[in-house]
N, C-alpha and C positions, 0 to 999 in steps of 0.2 A: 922455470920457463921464462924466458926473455920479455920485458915488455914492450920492446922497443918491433913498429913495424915500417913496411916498405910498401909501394904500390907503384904500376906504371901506367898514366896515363895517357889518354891523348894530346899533345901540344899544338898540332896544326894541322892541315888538311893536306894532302900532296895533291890538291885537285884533280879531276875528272878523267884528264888524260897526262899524267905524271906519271912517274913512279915513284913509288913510297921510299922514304931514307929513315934511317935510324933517328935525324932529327925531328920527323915528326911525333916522335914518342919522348916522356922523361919520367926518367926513375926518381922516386923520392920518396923522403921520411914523411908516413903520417900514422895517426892516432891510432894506439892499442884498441880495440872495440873490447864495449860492454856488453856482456849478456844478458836479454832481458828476457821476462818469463814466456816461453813457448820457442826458443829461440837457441841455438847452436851454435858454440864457435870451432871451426876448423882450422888446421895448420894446413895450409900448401904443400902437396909434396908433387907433382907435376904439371906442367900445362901444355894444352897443344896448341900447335903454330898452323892454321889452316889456311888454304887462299881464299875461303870466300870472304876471310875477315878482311882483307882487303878493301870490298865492297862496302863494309863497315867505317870505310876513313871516310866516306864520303858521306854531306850531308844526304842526297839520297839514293839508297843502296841499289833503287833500279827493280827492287822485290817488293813483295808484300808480306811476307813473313821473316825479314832482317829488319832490326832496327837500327838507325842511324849511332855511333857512336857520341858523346858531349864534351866536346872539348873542356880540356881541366879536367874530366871523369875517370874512374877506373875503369879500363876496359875490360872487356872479359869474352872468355872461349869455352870450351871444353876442359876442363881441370879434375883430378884428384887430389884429395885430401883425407886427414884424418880427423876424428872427433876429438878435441881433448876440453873440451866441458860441455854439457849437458844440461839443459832447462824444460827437455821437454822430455817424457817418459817413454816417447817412440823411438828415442837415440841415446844411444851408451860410449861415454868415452872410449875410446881404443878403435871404431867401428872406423873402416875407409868406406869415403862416400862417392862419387863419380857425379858430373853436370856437366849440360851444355853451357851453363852460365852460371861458369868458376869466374869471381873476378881476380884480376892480374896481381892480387896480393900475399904478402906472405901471411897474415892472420887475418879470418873474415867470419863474419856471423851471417847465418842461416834464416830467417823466422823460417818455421817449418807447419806450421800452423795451418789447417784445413788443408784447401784446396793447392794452398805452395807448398804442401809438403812434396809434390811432385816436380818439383824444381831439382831436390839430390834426390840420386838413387842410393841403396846400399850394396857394396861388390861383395859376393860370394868366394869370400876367400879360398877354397877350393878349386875357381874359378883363373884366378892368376897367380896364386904362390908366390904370392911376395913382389912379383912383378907387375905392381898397382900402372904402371904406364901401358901396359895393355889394353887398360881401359879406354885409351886417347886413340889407340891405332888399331890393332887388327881385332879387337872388340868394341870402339867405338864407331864414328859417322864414316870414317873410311874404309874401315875394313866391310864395313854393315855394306855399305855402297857399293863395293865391289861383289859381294855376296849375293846382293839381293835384285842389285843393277843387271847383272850378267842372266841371274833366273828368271827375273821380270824382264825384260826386255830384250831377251839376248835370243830367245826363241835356237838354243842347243837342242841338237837330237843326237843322241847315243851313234857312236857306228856311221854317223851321214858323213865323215871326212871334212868337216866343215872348218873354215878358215877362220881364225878373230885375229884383229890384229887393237893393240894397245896403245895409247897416244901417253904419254908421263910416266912410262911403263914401269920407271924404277922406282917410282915415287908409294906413299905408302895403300893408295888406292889402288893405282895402276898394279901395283905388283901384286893384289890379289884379286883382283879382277882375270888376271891374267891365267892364273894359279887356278882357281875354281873354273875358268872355260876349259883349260886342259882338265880338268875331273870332273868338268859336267860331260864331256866330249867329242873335243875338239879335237881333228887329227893335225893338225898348223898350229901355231901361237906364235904371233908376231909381237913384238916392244919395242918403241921408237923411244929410244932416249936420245940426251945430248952429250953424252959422254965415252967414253971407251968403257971406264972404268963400271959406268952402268949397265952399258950393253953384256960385259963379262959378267957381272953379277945376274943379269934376266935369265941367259941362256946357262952357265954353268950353277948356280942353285938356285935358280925357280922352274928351271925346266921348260923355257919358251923354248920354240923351235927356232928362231933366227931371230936375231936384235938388228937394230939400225939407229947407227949413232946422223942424227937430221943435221948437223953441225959438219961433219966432216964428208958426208956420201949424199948422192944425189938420190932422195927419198924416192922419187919416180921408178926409175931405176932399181932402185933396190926392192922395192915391194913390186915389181914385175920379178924379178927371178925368185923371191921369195913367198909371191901368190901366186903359182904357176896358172890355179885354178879361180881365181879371186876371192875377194874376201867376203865372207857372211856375215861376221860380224866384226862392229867397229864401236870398241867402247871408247870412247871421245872426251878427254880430260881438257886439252889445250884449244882447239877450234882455230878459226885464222886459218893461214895459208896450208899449213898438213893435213887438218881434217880435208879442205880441199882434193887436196893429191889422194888421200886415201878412199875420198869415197867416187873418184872419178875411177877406182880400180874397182869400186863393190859389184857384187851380182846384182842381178832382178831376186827381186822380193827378198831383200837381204835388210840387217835392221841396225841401225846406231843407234845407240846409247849412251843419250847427253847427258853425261855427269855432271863437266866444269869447261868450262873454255878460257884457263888461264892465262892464254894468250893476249886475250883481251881486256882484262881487266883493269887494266890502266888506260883505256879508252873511255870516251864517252857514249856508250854503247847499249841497248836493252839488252836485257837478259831473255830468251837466247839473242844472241847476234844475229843481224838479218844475213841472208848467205848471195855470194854472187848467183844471177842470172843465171849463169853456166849451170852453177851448181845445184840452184833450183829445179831445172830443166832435167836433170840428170836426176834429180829425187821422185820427180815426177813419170819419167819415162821407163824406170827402171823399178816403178814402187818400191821404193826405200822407207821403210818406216824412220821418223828421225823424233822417239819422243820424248818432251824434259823428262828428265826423271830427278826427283827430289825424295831423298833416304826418309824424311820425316811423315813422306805419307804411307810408310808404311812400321810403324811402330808397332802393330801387332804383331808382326813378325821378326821380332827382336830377340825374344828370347828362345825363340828355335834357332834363329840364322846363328846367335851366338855360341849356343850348343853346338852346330857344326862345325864354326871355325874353331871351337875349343877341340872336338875329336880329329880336324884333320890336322891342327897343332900340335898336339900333342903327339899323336903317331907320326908325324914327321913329312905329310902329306903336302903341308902347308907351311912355307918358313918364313921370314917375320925380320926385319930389319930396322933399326931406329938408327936417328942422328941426333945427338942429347948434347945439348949448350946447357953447362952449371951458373947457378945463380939468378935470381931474378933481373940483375943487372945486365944480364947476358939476353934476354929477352925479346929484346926491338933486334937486336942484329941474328937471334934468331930467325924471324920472320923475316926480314929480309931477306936473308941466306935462301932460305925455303921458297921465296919468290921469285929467286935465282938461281934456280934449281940447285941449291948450294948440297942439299941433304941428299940422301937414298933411302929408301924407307921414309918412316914416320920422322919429323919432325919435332922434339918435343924437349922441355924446358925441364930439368930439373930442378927446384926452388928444396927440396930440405927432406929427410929422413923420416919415418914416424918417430 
């Protein structure tokens, strides 16, 4: 085994209302970690590229349950890895472990000890077959979000012909947000990507009923021939000017579903964003429900929601797209990419092999 390791930190802030570049990050050499008793060391084998890390360049994230980033520090996300030595008697070499707070290294120790032992989980090989980045996408925070967002706040009934339409639709949230409203019920599915090549990929194998590429067609426009009857529901990734457009097409008593509003992220802005006047008026008149919704308050329901997207995955119900940048040096300009909507599907880092 190699002694030698690597890690990517944070180097500077892109401020408030910037946007992030690959020089805000820097890869480099640092120290092999020692194992000490009660304590795990793990090898890297994936990491995910999310937007709300975003939030995290800045001193502060605008939340209360993100912590701020420390410059000079290892940053860290959602990661897989595997075990390969052992200090504590609850973990075995060989074991893949999954976290929201993988740091961005290729070799990293664990304490696992009491109450942090709930820092890693352990993945049910059964579970992903060898396809440990599963755990980052459509069994991790976005697939979860898309599953759990659309049943909790998506208010589908079976047979009502009801309309949803998708803001990031290609991205690895959006596109199973999208996926489970057509199988909770949906007779419409609408995905607003920015691409052609997206829009192809929503409607020809995810089974939306019409895509709109926001970049090339007049969104208005296109979600009038495409809502003939309006929309019910509006799971809402990007916020800003499309959320706009779209929920000035929704019904009375029709409900968004605030995931992310990536749009805005490089503003100086709370979290959620305050909305135009207009738009207020029109939530009001039209009782719109519009509520945050954050995938961590619902963790009890993790290991059922993941059970379903493993049976509509595997029967073919449900299909599952990544965009995979090799090496850890490849890293920071993954995130970026992904912030520019560079990816389709998940976003995700491959750092090393078990």
């Amino acid at each position: 085994m190699s002694r030698t390791n690597k890690r990517v930190c944070l180097k500077s802030r892109p401020g408030e209302n910037s946007a992030p570049s690959v020089d805000n990050f820097h890869v480099e050499d640092c120290e092999f970690p020692e194992v000490q008793d009660g304590q795990i060391l793990v090898k890297t084998l994936y990491l995910s590229a999310d937007p709300y890390m975003r939030c995290r360049m800045n001193l502060d994230t605008g939340t209360d349950y993100m912590s701020p980033w420390k410059l000079d520090d290892t940053i860290d996300g959602s990661g897989v890895g595997v075990v390969i030595e052992s200090r504590n008697s609850s973990f075995s070499r060989g074991e893949i472990l999954e976290s929201f707070h993988w740091p961005w290294k290729q070799y990293a120790t664990f304490d696992v000890q009491g109450f942090n032992c709930l820092i890693v989980n352990k993945v049910e090989p059964t579970l992903v077959e060898k396809h440990y980045s599963l755990m980052l996408g459509l069994y991790g925070v976005s697939g979860l979000s898309g599953l759990v967002g659309i049943r909790e706040k998506g208010h589908i009934t079976k047979d009502s012909k009801q309309t949803c339409v998708v803001s990031a639709a290609a991205g690895s949230c959006g596109s199973v947000a999208g996926q489970v409203a057509r199988l909770e019920g949906c007779s419409n599915v609408v995905g607003i990507c920015g691409s052609d090549e997206k829009c192809a990929y929503i409607t020809e194998d995810l089974g939306f009923q019409h895509a709109i590429n926001y970049k090339t067609q007049d969104v208005v426009e296109q979600l009038s021939e495409t809502c003939p009857n309006g929309v019910d529901v509006y799971f809402d990734n990007v916020g800003a000017s499309i959320s706009d457009t779209v929920i000035k097409q929704m019904n009375k008593n029709s409900h968004i579903v605030l995931c992310g509003q990536i749009a805005v992220y490089n503003t100086d802005l709370p979290y959620p964003p305050p909305l135009s006047q207009e738009t207020q008026d029109i939530l009001q008149e039209r009782n719109i429900t519009r509520e945050r919704f954050l995938i961590l308050n619902y963790v009890d329901q993790f290991p059922n929601s993941i059970a379903q997207l493993h049976l509509w995955y595997k029967t073919g119900a449900i299909k599952f797209r990544e965009t995979v940048a090799e090496s850890l040096d490849a890293a920071p300009e993954a995130f970026i990419s992904m912030m520019t909507g560079g990816n389709i599907g998940k976003q995700i880092v491959h750092v090393a092999d078990p």
